[in-house]
ZAMARGU-4260 file (C-alpha; in steps of 0.2 Angstrom, whole numbers, plus 5000, padded with zeros to 4 digits):
<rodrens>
0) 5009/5068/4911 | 5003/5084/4906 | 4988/5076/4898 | 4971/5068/4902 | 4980/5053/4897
5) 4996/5056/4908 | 4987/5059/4922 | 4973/5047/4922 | 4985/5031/4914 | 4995/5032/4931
10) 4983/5038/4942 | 4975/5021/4938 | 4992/5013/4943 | 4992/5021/4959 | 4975/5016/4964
15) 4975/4997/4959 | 4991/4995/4969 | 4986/5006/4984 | 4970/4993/4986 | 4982/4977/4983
20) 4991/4983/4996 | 4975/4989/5008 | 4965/4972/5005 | 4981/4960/5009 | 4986/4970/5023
25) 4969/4970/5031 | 4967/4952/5025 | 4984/4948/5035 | 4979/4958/5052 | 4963/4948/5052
30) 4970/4930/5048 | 4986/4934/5059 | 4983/4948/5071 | 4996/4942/5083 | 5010/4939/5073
35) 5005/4953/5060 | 5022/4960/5050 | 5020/4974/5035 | 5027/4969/5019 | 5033/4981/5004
40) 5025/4971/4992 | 5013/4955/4990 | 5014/4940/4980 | 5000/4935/4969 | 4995/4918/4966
45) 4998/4921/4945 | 5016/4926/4949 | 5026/4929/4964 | 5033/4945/4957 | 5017/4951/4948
50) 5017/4966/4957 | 5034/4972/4956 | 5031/4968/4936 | 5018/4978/4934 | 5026/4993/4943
55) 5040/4991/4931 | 5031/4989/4915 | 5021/5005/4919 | 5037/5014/4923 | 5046/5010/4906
60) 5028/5015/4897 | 5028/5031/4905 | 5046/5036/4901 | 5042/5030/4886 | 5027/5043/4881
65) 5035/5056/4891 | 5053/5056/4880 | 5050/5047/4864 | 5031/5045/4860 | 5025/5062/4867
70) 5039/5075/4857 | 5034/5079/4842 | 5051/5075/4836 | 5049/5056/4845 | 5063/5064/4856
75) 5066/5079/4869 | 5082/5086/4864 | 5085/5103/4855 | 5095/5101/4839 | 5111/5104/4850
80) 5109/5091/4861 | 5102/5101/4874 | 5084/5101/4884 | 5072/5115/4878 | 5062/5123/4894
85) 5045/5116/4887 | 5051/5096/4891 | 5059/5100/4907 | 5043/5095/4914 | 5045/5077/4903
90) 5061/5075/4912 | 5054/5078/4929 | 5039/5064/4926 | 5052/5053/4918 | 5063/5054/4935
95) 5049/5050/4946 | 5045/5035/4936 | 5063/5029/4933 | 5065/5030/4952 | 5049/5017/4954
100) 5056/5005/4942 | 5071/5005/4950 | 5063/5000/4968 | 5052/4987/4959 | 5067/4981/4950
105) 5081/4982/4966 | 5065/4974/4976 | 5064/4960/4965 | 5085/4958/4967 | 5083/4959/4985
110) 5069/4947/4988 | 5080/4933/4976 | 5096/4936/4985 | 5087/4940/5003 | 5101/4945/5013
115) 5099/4950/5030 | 5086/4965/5035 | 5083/4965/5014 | 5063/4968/5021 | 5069/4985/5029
120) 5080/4990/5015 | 5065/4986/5003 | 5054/5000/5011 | 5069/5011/5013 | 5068/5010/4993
125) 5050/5013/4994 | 5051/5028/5004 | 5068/5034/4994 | 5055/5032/4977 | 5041/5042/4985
130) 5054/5058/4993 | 5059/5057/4974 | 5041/5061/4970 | 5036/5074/4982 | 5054/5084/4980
135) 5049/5083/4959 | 5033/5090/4960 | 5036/5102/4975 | 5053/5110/4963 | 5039/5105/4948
140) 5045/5118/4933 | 5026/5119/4929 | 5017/5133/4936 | 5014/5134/4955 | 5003/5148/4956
145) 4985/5139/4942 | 4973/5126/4945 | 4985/5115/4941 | 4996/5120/4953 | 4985/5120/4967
150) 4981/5103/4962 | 4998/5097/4964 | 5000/5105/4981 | 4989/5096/4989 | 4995/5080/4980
155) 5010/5084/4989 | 5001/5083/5003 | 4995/5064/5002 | 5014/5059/4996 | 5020/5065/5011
160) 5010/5052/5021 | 5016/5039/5011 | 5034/5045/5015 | 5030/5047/5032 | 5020/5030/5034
165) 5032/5020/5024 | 5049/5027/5035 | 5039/5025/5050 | 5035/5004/5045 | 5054/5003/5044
170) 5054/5005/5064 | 5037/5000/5067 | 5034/4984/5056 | 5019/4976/5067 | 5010/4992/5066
175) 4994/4988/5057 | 4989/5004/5057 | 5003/5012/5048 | 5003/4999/5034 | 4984/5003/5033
180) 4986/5022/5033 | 5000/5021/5020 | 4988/5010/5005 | 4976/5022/5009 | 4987/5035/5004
185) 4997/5028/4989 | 4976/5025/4982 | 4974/5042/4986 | 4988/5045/4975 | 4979/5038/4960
190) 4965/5045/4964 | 4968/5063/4964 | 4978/5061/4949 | 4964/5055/4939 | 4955/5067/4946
195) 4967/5082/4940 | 4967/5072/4923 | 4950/5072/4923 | 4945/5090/4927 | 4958/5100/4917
200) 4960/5093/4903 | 4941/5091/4900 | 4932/5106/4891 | 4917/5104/4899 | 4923/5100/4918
205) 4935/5118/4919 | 4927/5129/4933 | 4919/5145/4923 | 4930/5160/4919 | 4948/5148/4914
210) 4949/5142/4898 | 4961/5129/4891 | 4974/5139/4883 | 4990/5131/4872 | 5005/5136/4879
215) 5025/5131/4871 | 5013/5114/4864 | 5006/5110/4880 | 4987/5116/4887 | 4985/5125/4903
220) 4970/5131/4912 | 4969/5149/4914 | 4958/5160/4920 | 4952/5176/4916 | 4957/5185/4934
225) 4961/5186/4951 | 4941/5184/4957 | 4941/5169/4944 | 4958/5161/4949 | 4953/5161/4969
230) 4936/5152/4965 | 4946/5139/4953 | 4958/5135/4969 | 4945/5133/4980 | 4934/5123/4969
235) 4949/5113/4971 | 4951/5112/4990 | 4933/5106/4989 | 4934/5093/4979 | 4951/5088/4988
240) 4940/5088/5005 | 4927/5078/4997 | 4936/5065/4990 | 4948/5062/5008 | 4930/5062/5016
245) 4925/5049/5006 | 4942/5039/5005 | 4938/5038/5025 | 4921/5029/5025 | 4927/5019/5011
250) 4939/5013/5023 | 4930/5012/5037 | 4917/5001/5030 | 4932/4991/5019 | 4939/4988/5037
255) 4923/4980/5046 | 4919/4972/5029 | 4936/4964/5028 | 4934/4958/5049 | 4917/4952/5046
260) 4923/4940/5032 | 4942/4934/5037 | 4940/4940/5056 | 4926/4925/5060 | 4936/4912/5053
265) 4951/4918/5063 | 4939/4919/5077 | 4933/4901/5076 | 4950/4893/5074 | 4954/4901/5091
270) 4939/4895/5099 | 4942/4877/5090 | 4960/4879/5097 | 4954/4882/5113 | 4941/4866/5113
275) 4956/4858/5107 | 4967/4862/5123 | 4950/4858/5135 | 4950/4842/5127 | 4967/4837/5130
280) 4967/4844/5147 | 4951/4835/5153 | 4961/4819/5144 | 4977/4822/5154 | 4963/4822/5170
285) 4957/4807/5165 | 4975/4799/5163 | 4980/4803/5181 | 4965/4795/5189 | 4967/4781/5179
290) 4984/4780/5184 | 4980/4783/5201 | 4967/4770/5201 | 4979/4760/5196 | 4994/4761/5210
295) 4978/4760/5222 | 4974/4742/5217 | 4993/4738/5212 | 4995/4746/5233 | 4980/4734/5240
300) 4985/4719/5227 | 5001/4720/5237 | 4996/4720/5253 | 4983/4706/5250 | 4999/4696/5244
305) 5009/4701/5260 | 4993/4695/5270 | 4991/4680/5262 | 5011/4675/5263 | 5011/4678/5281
310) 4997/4665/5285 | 5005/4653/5273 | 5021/4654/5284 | 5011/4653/5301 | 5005/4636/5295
</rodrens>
């Protein structure tokens, strides 16, 4: 991070995975809403694990551009072995993506082994990897008090919910609408990241009166006063308020998109169940008249005999 690239690369990340997880969640209330269960993570029909993959893949490239591409020196150590202050920050985003590998990659273990409750202690993992996040970037060495800090608080903000949601799915695993709150929120994640890539590190896109200014190899936004700062920061609350309104519609209209073309189907195979069951029940009917039919004539075929047997004997 620390870059247009470093922000918008796994802002990307966060996104396409926060919508894997809405549409197959959705897709699954729909198909089944009475036995609905959350999951973690979804198989794909390329790989079973193509998810958990991917997650790991763009871990190891981040901690790779954060402490060997990104130095200068293809590494982040001072000469004496210890960390200079200007890649404390590559340490920090290096942690946070170390600790998604390693749910994707305990995940993947769990799911092979599956021993009991491994679907709890999967999104215990998850939750563990996003209160990883939020306490990096709320302790961030980076400054809290620029744009780019007020960009961070409020991603703080959206990883909360997804430590909130995914700790609340351990307890409450038929809850659709905590699964469904928590992929909005993880695409939220990616979104506001690339977002922040996008608005400060592009010349053009900086609100008037900062300026990109190089600071210990790194560019910062900084602005030129107090009067300038203030109306940075809330050019950022707005855009933050714009983007959550329009993450809202989107999933709104994702949700009644999603009924209208796997909620019919679900809908029709209940009515064709319920035929099914009218059928077999007006068939059952017809078996005990039959049977009762039956006994009747077996009941007067008798008592014909026993008539019949008597006049035989009175001759």
């Amino acid at each position: 991070m620390g870059t247009l690239v470093g922000h918008v690369a796994p802002g990307f990340g966060f996104l396409l995975i926060g919508f894997w997880h809405l549409f197959n969640h959705t897709k699954l209330h729909f198909r089944r809403p009475s036995s609905y269960v959350s999951s973690p993570w979804f198989p794909s029909s390329i790989s079973r694990y193509l998810e958990l993959y991917l997650i790991m893949a763009g871990s190891l490239m981040s901690i790779s551009m954060e402490l060997v591409i990104g130095p200068d020196r293809h590494q982040p150590f001072d000469p004496d072995g210890t960390i200079p202050s200007n890649h404390l920050h590559n340490f920090e985003h290096s942690s946070i993506s170390f600790s998604f590998f390693a749910y994707a990659a305990l995940a993947l273990a769990l799911d092979r082994v599956r021993p009991r409750a491994h679907g709890e202690v999967t999104q215990l993992l998850a939750a563990a990897a996003f209160a990883q996040q939020l306490l990096l970037f709320h302790l961030h060495s980076a400054d809290h008090m620029g744009v780019e800090g007020q960009y961070h608080l409020l991603l703080q903000l959206v990883i909360l919910v997804s430590v909130a949601t995914t700790l609340i799915g351990i307890r409450l695993p038929r809850s659709f609408l905590t699964s469904f709150v928590r992929s909005l929120s993880i695409a939220f994640q990616g979104l506001w990241l690339i977002v922040m890539g996008l608005m400060l590190w592009t010349p053009g896109l900086i609100p008037k009166g900062c300026r990109l200014n190089s600071e210990e190899g790194h560019q910062v936004v900084r602005c030129e006063g107090e009067a300038a700062l203030g109306r940075a920061k809330s050019l950022v609350n707005l855009q933050f308020s714009w983007f959550m309104g329009g993450t809202a519609i989107f999933a709104v209209v994702f949700f009644l998109a999603m009924g209208n073309l796997y909620g019919k189907a679900t809908e029709y195979r209940g009515i064709v169940a319920d035929d099914d069951k009218v059928a077999e029940e007006e068939v059952e009917d017809d078996d005990v008249e039959s049977q009762k039919k039956q006994r009747e004539e077996t009941k007067s075929f008798l008592q014909m005999g026993k008539v019949v047997t008597s006049r035989d004997m009175e001759r």
